[in-house]
C-alpha positions in Angstrom: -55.5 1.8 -14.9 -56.0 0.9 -18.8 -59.4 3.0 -19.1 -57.6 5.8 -17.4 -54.7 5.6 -19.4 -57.0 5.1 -22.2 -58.7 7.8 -21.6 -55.5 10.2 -21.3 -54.6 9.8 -24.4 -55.0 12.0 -27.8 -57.5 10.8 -30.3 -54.9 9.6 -32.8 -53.2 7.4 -30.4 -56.0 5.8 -29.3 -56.6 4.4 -32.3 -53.3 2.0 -31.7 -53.9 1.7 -28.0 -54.9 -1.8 -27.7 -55.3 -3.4 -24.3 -51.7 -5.3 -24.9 -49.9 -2.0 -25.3 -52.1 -0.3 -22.4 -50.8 -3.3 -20.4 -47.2 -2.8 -21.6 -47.1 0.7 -21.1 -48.6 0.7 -17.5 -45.9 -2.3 -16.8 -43.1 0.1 -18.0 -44.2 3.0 -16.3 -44.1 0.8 -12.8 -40.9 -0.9 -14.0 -39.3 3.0 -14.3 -40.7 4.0 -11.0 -39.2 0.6 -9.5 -35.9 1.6 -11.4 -35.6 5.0 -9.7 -36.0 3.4 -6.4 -33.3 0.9 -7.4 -31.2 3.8 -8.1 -31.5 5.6 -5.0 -30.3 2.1 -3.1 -27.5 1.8 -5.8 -26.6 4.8 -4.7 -26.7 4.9 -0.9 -25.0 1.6 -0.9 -22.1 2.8 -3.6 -21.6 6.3 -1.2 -21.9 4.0 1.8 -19.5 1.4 0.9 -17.2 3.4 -1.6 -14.4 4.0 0.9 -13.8 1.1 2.7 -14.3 -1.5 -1.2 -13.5 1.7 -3.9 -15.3 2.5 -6.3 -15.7 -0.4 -8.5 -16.2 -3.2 -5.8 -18.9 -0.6 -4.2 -20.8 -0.4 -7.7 -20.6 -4.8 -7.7 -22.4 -4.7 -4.7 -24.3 -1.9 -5.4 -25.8 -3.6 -8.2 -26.5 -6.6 -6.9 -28.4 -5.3 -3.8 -30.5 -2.9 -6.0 -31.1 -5.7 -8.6 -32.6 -7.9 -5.7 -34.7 -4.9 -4.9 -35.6 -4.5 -8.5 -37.0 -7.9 -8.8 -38.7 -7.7 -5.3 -40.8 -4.6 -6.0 -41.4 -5.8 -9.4 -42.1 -9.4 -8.2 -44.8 -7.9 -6.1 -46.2 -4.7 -8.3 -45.2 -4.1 -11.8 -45.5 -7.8 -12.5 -47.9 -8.7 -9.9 -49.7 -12.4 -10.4 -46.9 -12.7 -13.2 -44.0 -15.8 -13.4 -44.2 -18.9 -12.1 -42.0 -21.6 -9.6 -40.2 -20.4 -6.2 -39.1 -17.0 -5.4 -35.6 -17.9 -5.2 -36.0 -19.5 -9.1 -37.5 -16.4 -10.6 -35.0 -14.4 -8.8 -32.0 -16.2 -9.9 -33.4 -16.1 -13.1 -34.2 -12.4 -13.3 -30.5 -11.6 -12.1 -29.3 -14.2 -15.0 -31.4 -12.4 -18.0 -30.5 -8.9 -16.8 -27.0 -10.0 -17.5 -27.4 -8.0 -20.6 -28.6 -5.1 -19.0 -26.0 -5.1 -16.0 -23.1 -5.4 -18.7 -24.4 -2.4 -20.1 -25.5 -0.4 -16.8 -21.8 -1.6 -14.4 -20.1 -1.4 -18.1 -21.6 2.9 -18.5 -20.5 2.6 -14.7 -17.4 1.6 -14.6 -16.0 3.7 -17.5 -17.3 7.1 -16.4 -15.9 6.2 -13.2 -12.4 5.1 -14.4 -12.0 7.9 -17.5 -14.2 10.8 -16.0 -13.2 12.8 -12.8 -16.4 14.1 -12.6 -17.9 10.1 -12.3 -15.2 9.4 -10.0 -15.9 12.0 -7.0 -20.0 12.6 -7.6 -20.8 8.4 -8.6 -24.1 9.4 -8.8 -23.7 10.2 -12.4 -22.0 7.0 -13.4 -25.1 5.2 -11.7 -27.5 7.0 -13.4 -25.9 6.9 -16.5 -25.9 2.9 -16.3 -29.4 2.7 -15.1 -30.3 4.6 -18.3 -28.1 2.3 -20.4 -29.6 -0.9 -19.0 -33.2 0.0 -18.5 -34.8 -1.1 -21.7 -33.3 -4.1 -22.2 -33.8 -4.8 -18.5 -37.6 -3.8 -19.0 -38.0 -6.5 -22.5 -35.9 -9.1 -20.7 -38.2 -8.9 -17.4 -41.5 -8.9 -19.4 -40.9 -11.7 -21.3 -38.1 -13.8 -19.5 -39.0 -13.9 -15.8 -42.6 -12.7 -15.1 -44.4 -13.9 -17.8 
């Protein structure tokens, strides 16, 4: 994937695109296309839970079971061969350094939802507001907390 990637690119950035950045890129590029899945099983499980828990205990669990997805998809592609120790050890500790990331993503959440009446009866744009919010830190934390 780094040779193609490599050669993709324009002349002038080839010139900085050393095989750690190639790396890095390719990593981020899975680790977005592992985010949008997450976001389509935020949201099925905030529009399939929002009723019976409302809106903000929806999002909790929302975020939780596409967090747990996250890390398994990553676990087993983005950051394939990467981390070390028991599954159940690197998950805890990918859902303990996105801590950062899920204050910002439920915190984007959780604010359109309570102060926006647009948030509050399409959710969707709350989620994908937070997802946005909390992707690059999620992304730095990942790389060089868990699967390292």
């Amino acid at each position: 994937m780094q040779t193609t990637l490599y050669r993709l690119l324009p002349e002038p950035l080839r010139r900085s695109a050393t095989p750690d950045r190639l790396l890095m890129a390719g990593q981020f590029m899975r680790f977005g296309i592992v985010g949008f899945s997450g976001f389509l099983v935020d949201n099925a499980t905030v529009y399939g839970t929002r009723h019976m828990l409302g809106l903000i205990v929806a999002g909790l669990l929302a975020y939780v079971t596409s967090a747990t997805w996250n890390w398994l998809l990553n676990r087993i592609w983005t950051f394939r061969g990467r981390g070390s120790g028991p599954a159940h050890r690197q998950w805890q500790m990918f859902m303990l350094t996105n801590l950062v990331g899920f204050v910002l993503n439920r915190g984007t959440y959780m604010i359109l939802v309570t102060c926006v009446a647009a948030a509050a009866s399409q959710p969707v744009i709350a989620i994908a507001a937070g997802s946005i919010a909390g992707m690059f830190v999620n992304f730095s934390l990942s790389r060089r907390l868990v699967f390292r």
